[in-house]
N, C-alpha and C positions, 0 to 999 in steps of 0.2 A: 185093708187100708194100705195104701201107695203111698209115692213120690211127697209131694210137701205135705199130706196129713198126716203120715205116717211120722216125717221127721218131726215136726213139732209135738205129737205124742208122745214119740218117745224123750226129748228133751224137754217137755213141760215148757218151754219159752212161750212169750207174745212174739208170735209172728209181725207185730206192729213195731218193732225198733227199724231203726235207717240200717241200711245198708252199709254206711262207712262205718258202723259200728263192729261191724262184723270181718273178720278175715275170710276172702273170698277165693275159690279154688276154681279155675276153668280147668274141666276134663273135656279132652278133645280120642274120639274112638272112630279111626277113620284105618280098617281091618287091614292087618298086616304091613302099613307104614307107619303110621303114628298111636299110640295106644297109652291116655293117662289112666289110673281108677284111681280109689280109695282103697287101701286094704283095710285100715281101720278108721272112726273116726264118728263124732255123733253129730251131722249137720242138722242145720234146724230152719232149712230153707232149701228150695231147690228152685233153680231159673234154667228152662229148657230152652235154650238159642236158636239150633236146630234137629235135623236128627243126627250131627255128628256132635253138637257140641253144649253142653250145659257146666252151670256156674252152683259151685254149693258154697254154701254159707254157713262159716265157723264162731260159735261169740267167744271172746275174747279169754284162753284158758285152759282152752278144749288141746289135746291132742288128737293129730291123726297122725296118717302115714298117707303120704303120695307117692305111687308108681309112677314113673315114666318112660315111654320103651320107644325107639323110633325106629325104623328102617330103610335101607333102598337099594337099589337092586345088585347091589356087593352084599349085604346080609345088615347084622344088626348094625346102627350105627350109636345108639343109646341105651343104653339100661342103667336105671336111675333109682334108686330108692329114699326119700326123705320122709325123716318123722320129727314133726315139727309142733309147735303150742302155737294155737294162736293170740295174736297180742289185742292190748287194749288200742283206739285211737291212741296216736302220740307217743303210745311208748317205742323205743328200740328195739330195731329186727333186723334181720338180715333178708335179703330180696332172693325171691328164688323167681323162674320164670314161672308165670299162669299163678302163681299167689300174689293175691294183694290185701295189705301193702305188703307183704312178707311175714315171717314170722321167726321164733324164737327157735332156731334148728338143734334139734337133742342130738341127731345122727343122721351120717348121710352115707348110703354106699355107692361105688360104681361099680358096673361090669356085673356082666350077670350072673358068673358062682358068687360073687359077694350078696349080689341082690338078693338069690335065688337060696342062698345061706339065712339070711337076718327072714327070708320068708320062713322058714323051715323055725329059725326062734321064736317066730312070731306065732306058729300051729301050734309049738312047743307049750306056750304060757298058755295059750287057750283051751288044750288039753288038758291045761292044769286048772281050766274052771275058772283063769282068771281073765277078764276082760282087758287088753292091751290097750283100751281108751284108759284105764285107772291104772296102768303102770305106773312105778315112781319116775320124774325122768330123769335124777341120777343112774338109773337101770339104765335108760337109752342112752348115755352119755358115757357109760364103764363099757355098755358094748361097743360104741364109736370109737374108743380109742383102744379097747383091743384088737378088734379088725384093722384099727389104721397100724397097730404094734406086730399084726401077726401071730398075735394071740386068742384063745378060744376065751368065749366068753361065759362068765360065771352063769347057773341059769339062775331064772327070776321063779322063788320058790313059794309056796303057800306061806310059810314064815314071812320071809323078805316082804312081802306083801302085807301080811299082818301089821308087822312092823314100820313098815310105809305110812298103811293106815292110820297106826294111833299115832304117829310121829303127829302126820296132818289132822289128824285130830287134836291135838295138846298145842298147835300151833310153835311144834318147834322146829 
């Protein structure tokens, strides 16, 4: 199972809500200039533009991570990394470019030892069995400002994680 049966199976949604419901991601893969993906993230919809360019579809809540890397013919000119929540219709966000309308930014790096750093935390948690979509995003938000500090980031442990859990479990 692929592309859009895939994503809705794994998210259990109706593929039937509207579109403005959903925070929408265009990744654009045009080799060696322009280059977005996903590194994490559960969409539950996918719209194929063309063969450079497709639109996925986040509902309201979801975290992912978007790459962004551009180049030309002086070398990189972008490396970008955002992990971001998507929001409800209405609520407040911040605008990033190719999300819409935006979303609720946990962390953002530039430059590519940055980028290529928070990639390297991101193998780290996953190593650990845990899935980077159900991180707390306090997590992503301790790492943003220690990298913005110059400081190393705590890691995100099978504990911390536990304790994330029943926190949002008990609703507090």
């Amino acid at each position: 199972m692929t592309g859009l049966a895939a994503a809705s199976a794994r998210a259990g949604r109706a593929l039937h809500a509207p579109p403005e419901d959903f925070t929408q991601v265009e990744l654009v893969w045009i080799e060696k200039q322009v280059e977005h993906w996903i590194r994490f993230g559960r969409e539950v919809r996918e719209q194929v533009l063309d063969r450079r360019r497709r639109v996925l579809f986040f509902p309201p809540g979801t975290t992912f991570a978007l790459v962004r890397w551009a180049a030309n013919e002086h070398g990189t000119v972008l490396s970008r990394l955002d992990i971001m929540r998507s929001v409800a219709p209405g609520e407040v966000c911040q605008t990033i470019p190719t999300v819409t309308p935006g979303g609720d930014i946990l962390l953002r790096v530039d430059g590519w030892p940055k980028v290529e750093r928070m990639l390297q935390h991101i193998d780290a948690i996953e190593a650990a069995n845990i899935d980077p979509v159900e991180v707390a995003p306090d997590h992503w938000r301790h790492v943003h400002n220690r990298l913005a500090a110059g400081e190393p980031p705590r890691a995100y442990t099978t504990q911390r994680h536990r304790a994330f859990l029943l926190r949002r479990e008990i609703g507090a």
